[in-house]
N, C-alpha and C positions, 0 to 999 in steps of 0.2 A: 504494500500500500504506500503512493506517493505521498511524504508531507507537503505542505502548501509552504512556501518562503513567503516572507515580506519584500515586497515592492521595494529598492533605494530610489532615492529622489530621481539619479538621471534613468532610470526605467517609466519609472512616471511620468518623466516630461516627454518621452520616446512617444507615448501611450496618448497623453493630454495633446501634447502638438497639432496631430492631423483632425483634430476634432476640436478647435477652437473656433466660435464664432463672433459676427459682432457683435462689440458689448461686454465682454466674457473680461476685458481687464477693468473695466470700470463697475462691471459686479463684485469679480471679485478684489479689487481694493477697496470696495465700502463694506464689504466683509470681512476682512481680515483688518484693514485700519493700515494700508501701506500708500503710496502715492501709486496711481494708476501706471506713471513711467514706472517705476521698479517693477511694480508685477509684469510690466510689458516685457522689461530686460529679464527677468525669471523666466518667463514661459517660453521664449525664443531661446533662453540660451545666451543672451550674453554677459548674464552674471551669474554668478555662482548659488546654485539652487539653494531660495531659504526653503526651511520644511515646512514652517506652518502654510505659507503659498501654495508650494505646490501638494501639501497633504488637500487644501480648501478645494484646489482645483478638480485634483484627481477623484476628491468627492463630488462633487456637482458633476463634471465634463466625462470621467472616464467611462460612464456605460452609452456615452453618446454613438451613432453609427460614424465612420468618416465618412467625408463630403467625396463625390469622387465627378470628377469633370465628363459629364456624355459630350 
């Protein structure tokens, strides 16, 4: 029987990335309480992952479908 591991942060954002919509940083900074630019640089990746960000994110966004272009 396989155990389940915990998710690291840059798995999450692997996960969060392709399922990000509009709106989705100025949600989640009036929920977590950060500036809408930080969470922006969090979820893309050009700063170094905070957890409670991308734990908020991966809560809300990660059972989203991805977008996929027809």
């Amino acid at each position: 029987m396989a155990t389940k591991t915990k998710l690291t942060p840059k798995q999450k954002l692997k996960v969060i990335t392709p399922r990000l919509k509009r709106g989705d940083f100025a949600n989640l900074s009036r929920i977590t309480g950060y500036d809408p630019s930080h969470v922006r640089r969090v979820l893309i990746g050009e700063s170094n992952p905070n957890v409670s960000i991308v734990n908020e994110a991966y809560k809300r966004i990660g059972r989203r479908k991805t977008s996929t272009a027809k």
